[in-house]
C-alpha positions as CSV (number, residue, x, y, z in Angstrom):
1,X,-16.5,18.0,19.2
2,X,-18.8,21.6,18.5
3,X,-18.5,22.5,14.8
4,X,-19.8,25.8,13.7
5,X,-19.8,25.2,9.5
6,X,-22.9,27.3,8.1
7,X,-25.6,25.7,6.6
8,X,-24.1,27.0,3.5
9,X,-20.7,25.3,4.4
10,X,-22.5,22.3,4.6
11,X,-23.8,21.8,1.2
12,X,-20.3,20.9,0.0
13,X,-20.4,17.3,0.6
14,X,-16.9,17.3,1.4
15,X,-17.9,19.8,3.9
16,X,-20.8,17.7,5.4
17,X,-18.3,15.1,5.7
18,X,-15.8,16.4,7.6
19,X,-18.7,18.0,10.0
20,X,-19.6,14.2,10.6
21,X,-15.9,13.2,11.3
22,X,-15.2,16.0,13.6
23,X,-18.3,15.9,15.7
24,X,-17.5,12.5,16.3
25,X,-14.0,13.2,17.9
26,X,-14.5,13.5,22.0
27,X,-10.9,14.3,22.0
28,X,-9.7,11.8,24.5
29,X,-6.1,11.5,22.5
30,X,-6.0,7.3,22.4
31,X,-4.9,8.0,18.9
32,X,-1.9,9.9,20.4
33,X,-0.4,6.5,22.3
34,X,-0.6,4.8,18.2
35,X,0.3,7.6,16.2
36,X,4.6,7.3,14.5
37,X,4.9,11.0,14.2
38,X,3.8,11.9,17.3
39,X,6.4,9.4,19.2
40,X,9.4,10.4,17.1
41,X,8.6,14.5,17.2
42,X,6.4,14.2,20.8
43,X,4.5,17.7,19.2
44,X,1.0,18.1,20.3
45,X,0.3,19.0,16.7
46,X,1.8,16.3,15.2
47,X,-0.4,13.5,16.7
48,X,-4.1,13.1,15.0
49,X,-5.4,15.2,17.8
50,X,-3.7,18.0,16.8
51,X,-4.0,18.3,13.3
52,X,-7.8,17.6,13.9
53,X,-7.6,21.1,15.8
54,X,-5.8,22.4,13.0
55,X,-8.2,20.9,10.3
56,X,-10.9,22.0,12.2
57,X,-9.9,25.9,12.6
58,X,-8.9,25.8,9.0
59,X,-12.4,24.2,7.2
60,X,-14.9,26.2,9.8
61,X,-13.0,29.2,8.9
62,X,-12.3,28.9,4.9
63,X,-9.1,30.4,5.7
64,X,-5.8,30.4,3.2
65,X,-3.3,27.9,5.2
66,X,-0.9,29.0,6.9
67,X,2.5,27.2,6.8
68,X,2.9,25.8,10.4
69,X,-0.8,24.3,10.0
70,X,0.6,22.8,5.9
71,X,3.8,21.5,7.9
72,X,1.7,19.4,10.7
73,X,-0.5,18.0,8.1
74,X,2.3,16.9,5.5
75,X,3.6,15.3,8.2
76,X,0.7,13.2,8.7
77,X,1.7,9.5,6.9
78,X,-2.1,8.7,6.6
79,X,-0.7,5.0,8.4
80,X,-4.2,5.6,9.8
81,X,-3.4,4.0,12.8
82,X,-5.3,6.4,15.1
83,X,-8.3,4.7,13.5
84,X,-7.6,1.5,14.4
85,X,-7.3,2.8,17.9
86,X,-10.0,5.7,18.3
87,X,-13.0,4.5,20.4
88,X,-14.9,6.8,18.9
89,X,-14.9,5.9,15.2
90,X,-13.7,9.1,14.2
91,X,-12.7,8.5,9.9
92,X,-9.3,10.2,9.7
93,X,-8.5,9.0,6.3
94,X,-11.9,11.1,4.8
95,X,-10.9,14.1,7.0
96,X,-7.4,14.7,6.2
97,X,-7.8,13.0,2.9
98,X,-10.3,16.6,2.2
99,X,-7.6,18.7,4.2
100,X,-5.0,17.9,1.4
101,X,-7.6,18.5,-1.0
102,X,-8.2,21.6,0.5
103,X,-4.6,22.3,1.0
104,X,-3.9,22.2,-2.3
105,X,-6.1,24.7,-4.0
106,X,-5.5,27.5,-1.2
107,X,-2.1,26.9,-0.3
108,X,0.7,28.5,-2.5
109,X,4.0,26.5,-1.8
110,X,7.2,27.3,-2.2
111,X,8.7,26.5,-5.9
112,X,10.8,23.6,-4.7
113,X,7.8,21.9,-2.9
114,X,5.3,22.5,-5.9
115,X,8.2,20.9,-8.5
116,X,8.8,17.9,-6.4
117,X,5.3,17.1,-6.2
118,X,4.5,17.5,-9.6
119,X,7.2,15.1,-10.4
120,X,6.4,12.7,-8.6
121,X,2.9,12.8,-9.8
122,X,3.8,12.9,-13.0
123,X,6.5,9.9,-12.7
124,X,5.4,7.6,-10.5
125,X,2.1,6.3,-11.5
126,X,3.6,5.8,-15.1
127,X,5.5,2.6,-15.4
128,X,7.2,3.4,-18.5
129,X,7.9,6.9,-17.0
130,X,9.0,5.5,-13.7
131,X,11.4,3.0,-15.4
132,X,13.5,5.5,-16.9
133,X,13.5,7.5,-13.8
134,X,14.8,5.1,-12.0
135,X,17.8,4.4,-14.7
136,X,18.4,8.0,-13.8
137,X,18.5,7.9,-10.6
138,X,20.8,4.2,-10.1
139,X,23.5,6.3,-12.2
140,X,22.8,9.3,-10.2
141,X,23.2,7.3,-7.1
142,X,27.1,7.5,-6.0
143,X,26.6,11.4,-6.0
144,X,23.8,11.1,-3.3
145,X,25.8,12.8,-0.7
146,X,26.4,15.9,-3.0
147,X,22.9,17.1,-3.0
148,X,21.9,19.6,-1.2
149,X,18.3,18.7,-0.8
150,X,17.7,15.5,1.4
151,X,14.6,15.0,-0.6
152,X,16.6,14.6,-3.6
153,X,19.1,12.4,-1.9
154,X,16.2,10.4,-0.8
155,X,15.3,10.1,-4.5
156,X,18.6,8.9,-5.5
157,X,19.1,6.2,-2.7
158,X,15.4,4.8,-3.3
159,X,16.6,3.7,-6.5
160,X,17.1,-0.7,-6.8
161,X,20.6,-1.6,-8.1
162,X,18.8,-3.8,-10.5
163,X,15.8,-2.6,-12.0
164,X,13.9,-5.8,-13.0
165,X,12.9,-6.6,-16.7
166,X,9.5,-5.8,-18.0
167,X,7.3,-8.0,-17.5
168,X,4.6,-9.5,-20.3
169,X,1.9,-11.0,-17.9
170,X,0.8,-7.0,-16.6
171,X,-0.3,-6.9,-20.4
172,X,-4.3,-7.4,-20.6
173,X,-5.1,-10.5,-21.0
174,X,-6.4,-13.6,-19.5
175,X,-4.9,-16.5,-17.8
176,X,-6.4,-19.8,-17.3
177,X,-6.6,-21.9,-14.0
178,X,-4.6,-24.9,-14.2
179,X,-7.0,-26.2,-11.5
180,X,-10.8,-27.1,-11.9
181,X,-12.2,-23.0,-11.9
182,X,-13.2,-22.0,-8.6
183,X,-13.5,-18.4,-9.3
184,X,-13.0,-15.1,-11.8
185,X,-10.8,-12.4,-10.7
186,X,-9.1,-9.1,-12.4
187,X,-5.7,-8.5,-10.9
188,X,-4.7,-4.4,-10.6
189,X,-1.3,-5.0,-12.0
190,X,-0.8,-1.2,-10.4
191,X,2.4,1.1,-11.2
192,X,5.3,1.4,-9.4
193,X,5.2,-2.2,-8.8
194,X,5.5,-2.9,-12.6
195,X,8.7,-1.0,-12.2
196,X,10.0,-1.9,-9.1
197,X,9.3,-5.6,-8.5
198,X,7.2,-7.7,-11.6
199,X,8.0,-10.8,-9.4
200,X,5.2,-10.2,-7.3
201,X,2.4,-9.8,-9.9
202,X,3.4,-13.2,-11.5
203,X,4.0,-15.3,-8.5
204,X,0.3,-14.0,-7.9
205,X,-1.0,-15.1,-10.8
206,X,1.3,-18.6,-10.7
207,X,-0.7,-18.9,-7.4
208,X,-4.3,-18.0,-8.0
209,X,-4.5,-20.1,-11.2
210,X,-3.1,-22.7,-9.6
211,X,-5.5,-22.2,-6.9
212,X,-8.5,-22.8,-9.3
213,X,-9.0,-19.2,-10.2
214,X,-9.0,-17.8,-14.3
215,X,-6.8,-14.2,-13.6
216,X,-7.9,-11.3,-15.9
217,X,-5.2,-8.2,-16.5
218,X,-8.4,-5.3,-17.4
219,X,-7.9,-3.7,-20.6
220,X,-7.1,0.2,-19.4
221,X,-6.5,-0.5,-15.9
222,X,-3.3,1.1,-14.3
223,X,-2.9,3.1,-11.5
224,X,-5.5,3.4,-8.4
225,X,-5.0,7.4,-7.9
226,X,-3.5,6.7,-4.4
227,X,0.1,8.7,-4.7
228,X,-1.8,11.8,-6.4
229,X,-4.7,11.3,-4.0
230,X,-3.1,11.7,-0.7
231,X,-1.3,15.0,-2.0
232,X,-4.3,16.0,-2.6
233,X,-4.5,16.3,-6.2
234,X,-8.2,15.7,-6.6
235,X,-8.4,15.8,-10.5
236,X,-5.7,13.8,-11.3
237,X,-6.3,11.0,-8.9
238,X,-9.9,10.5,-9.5
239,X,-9.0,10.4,-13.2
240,X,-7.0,7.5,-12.7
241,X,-9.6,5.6,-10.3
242,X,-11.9,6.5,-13.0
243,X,-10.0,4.4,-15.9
244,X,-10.1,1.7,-13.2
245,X,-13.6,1.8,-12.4
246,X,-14.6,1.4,-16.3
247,X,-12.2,-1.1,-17.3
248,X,-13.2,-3.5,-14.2
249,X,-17.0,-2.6,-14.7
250,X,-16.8,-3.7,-18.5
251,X,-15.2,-7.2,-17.0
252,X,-18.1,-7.2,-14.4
253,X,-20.8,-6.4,-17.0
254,X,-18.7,-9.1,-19.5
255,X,-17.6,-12.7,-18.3
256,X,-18.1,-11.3,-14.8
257,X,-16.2,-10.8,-11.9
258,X,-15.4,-12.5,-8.3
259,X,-13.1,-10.2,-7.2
260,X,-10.8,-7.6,-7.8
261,X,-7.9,-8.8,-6.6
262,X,-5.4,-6.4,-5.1
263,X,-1.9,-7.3,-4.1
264,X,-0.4,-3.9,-3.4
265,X,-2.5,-3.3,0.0
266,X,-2.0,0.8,0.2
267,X,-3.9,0.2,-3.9
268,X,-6.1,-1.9,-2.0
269,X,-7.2,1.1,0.5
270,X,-7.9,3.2,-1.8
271,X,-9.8,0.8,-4.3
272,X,-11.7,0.1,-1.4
273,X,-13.0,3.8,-0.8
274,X,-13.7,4.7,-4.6
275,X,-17.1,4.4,-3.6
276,X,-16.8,7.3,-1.4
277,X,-14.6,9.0,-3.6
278,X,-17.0,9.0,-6.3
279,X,-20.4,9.1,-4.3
280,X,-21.3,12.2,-5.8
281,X,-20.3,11.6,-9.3
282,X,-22.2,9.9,-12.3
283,X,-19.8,6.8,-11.7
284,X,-21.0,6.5,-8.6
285,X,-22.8,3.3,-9.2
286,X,-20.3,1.6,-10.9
287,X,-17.6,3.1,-8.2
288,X,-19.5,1.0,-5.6
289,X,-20.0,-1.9,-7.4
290,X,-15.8,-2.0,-8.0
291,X,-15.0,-1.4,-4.6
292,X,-17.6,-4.3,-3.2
293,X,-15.8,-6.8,-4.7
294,X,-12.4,-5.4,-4.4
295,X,-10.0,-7.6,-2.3
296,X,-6.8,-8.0,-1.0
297,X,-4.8,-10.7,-2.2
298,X,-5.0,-12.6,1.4
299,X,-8.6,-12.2,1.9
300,X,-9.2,-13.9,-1.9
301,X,-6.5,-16.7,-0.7
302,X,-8.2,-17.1,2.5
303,X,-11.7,-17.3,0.8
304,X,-9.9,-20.4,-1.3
305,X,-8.7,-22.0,1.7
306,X,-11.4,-22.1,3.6
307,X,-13.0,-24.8,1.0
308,X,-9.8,-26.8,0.9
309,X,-9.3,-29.4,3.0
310,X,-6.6,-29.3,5.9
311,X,-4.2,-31.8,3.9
312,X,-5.0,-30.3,0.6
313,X,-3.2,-26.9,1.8
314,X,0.2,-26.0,-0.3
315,X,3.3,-27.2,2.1
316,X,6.6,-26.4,1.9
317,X,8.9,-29.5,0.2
318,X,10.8,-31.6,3.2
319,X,14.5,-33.3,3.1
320,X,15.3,-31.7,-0.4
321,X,12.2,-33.3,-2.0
322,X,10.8,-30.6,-4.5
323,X,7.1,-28.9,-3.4
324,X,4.5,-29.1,-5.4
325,X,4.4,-28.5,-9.2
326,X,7.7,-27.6,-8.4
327,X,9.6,-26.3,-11.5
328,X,12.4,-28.4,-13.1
329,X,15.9,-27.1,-11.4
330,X,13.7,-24.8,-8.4
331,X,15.2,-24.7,-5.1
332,X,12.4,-26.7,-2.9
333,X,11.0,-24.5,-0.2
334,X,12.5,-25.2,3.4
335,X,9.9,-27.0,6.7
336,X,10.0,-23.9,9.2
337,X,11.7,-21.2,7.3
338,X,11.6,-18.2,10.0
339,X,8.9,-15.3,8.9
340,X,9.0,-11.6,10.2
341,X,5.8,-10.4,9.1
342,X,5.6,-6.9,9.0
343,X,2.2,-5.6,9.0
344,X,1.5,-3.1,6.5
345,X,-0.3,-0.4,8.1
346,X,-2.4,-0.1,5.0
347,X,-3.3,-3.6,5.0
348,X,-3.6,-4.1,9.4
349,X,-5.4,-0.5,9.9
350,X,-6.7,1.1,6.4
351,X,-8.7,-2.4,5.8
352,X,-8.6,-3.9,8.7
353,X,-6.8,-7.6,7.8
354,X,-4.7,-8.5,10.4
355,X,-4.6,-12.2,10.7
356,X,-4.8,-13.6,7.1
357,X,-1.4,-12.9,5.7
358,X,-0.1,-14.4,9.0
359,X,-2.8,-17.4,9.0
360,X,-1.6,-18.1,5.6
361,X,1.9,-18.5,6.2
362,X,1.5,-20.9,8.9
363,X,-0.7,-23.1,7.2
364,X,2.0,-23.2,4.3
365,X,4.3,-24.1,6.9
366,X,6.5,-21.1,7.7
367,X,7.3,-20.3,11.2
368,X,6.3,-16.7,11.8
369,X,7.2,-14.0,14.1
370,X,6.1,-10.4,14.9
371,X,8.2,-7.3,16.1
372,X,7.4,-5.0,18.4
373,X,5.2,-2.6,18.0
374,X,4.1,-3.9,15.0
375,X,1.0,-1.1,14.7
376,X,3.7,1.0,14.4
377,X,4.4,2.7,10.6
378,X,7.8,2.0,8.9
379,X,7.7,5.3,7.3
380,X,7.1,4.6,3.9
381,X,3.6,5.6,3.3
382,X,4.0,6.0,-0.4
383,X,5.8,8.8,-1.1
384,X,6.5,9.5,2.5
385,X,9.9,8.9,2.4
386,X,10.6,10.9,-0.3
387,X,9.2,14.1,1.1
388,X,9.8,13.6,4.7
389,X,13.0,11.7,4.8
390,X,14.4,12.7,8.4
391,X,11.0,11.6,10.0
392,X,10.9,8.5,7.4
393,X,14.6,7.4,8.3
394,X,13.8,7.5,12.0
395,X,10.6,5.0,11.8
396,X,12.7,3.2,9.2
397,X,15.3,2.6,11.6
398,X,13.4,1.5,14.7
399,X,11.3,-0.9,12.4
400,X,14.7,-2.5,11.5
401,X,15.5,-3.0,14.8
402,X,12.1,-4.7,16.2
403,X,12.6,-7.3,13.1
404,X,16.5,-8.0,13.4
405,X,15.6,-8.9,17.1
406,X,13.2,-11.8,15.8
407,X,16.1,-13.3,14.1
408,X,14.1,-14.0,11.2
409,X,15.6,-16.0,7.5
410,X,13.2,-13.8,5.4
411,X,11.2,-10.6,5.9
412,X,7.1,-10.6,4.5
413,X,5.2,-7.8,3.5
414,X,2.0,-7.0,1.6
415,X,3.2,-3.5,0.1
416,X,5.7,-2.6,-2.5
417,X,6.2,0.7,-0.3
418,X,6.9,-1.2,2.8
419,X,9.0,-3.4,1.0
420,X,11.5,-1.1,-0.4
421,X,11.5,0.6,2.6
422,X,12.9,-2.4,4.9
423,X,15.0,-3.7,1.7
424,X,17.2,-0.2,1.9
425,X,18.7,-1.8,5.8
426,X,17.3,-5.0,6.6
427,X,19.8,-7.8,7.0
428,X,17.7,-10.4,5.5
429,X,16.0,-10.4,2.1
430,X,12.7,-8.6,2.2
431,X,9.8,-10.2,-0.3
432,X,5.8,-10.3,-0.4
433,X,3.8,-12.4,1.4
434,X,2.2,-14.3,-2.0
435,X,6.2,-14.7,-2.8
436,X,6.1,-17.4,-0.1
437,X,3.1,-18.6,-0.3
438,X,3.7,-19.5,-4.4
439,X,7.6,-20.6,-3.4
440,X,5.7,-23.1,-0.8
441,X,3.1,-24.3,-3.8
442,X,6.2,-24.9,-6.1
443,X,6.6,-21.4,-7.2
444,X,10.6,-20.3,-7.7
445,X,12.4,-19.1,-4.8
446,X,11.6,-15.4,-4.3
447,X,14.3,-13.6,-6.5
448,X,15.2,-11.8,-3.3
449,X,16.0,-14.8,-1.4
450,X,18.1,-16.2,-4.1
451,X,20.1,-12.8,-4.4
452,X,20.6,-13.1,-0.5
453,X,22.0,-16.9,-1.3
454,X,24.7,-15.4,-3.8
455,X,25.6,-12.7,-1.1
């Protein structure tokens, strides 16, 4: 693709950037065939092909936004699929990713847009915050259908109808392998996942130290920046990565670090980019070192795999004989249990791990199964499905479908997003992947599974 940004344009780096990603777009439209919006709303603009037009005009131009060109691009879920498909390399993510950015300090919205995003940017990343939130919003709930708004009906019917009880392993501190040590890793604990599901943090560290690795919770660390970041609130995200990037830098420069371990795979993305993020900042040495090492849960379970032998792998228990380290009074995990694994599209096309969750499943003994379509976003995309509900509910809906036709016992997924999401309608109970992979090493039976057993 021709760009025409001046010289002087180009001395923004963001600027330089996004020259790079745009003359590296032939526009053949591949990404249109792979992109959610564009198959539910069939708009021309609404595919990355478009809104590359869009960004394009807008950037080369320095013009104030206009709302149709605001509309297109906050309809973009940043699943990032079209990168997984473009022949071209073309990097989305850093161009719409500088878009928002852009978007944001031009672009006057309405009142009712501008107060919705500040509170969600200013609940959401806040566990504490988030918690009471959500108290609000599970009394709030059986008045849903009396808002006016569908965003704030959205808000109210995300809400659990249990909110789980804190949990004391996402305070800092370490926790020792109960296996000879294999490795050193610093778990992001994250935030909305400390107030939406603390099961999934603990069955991860149950499993890594029993794995052979010592689990570190950083002093300081919290949020990635990822919900500010992708409304492009540059400040305020890059604060948070910042607190990150020290805390897991003083563990590096301390006891030292294997990984960053990151079970929360749209965290993970972002983690993974803080060195671009920050690669004209004074952290941006220590922002590359952090996301080097950063990891995905699977990837770190993989590593540990790969030096076990065959027979040594965790299995689920057979004929009612309790699984391994199995806890007194645990339900033994089931030979075969039927797995729909639902590929988050941060996980499958933001990083690029597409076999590992699935490879690690098997080899614990789970039978698993794919939808249709699985490229394809279920419409969470962080706070997605909070601004755009009607687009949201539609991908919800048809992801639903292509999993209930699998006739699947149990849903997987790597993402707390993705996981509320298919919880709100799925038939079945919907848990992580590391869930099953600690219930199959003698972990408890994931609490969803166990709620589905009561039902």
């Amino acid at each position: 693709m021709q760009t025409t940004f001046t010289e002087k344009q180009l001395e923004k780096p963001d600027f330089k950037r996004s020259n790079e990603i745009l003359r590296a777009c032939v526009h053949c439209g591949f990404c249109t065939a792979t992109c959610p919006t564009y198959q539910v709303l069939g708009d021309e603009l609404d595919s990355p092909r478009g809104r590359i037009y869009l960004i394009k005009d807008m950037l080369e131009n320095e013009r104030v936004p206009d709302e149709k060109t605001v509309r297109h691009i906050d309809r973009c879920l940043s699943c990032l699929a079209c990168m997984t498909t473009c022949p071209s390399g073309v990097h989305y993510m850093h161009l719409v990713d500088h878009a928002r950015a852009y978007i944001e300090e031009k672009y006057d919205r309405p009142w009712s847009d501008r107060a919705l995003r500040w509170i969600l940017s200013k609940i959401l990343p806040y566990p504490t915050r988030f918690r009471v939130a959500l108290l609000g919003a599970k009394i709030g709930r059986p008045f849903a259908f009396l808002m006016p708004d569908a965003r704030l009906k959205a808000m109210l019917e995300m809400a659990p109808k249990t909110i789980p009880p804190v949990s004391r392993n996402d305070d800092p501190q370490s926790f020792a392998p109960t296996a000879p040590r294999r490795k050193r890793v610093a778990l992001m604990t994250g935030c909305a996942q400390k107030a939406l599901n603390t099961d999934i943090n603990d069955a991860t560290i149950r499993h890594l130290t029993r794995l052979g690795c010592e689990v570190v919770v950083a002093r300081g660390a919290g949020c990635c920046g990822a919900l500010t970041h992708h409304m492009g609130k540059v400040d305020e995200s890059h604060a948070s990565a910042a607190t990150n990037i020290r805390a897991w830098v003083r563990e590096m420069d301390g006891d030292g670090l294997d990984a960053i371990v990151v079970n929360t795979s749209g965290c993970g993305t972002t983690v993974k980019d803080y060195g671009h993020m920050f690669r004209n900042d004074k952290l941006a040495e220590e922002a590359a070192r952090v996301s080097a090492i950063a990891k995905d849960v699977s990837e770190v379970l993989i590593d540990l795999a790969k030096d076990a032998p065959e027979d040594e792998a965790p299995r689920p228990a057979r004929d009612g004989i309790a699984g391994i380290d199995a806890p007194h009074g645990s339900d033994p995990c089931p030979e075969g249990l039927v797995v729909a694994y639902h590929a988050a599209c941060s996980l499958q096309h933001g990083q690029q791990i597409k076999t590992y969750p699935k490879d690690l499943l098997k080899r614990a003994g789970f039978t698993v199964v794919e939808p249709a379509d699985s490229h394809l976003c279920c419409g969470s995309a962080g706070t997605y499905n909070l601004m755009q509900p009607e687009i949201s509910k539609q991908l919800k809906a048809r992801k639903l479908r292509t999993l209930a036709a699998k006739k699947p016992d149990v849903i997987a997924a790597g993402n707390i997003g993705c996981m509320m999401q298919l919880a709100g309608g799925a038939e079945v109970p919907v848990v992580h992947t590391v869930e099953l992979l600690d219930w199959a090493a003698g972990g408890p039976k994931p609490a969803a599974m166990r709620a589905g057993d009561r039902r």
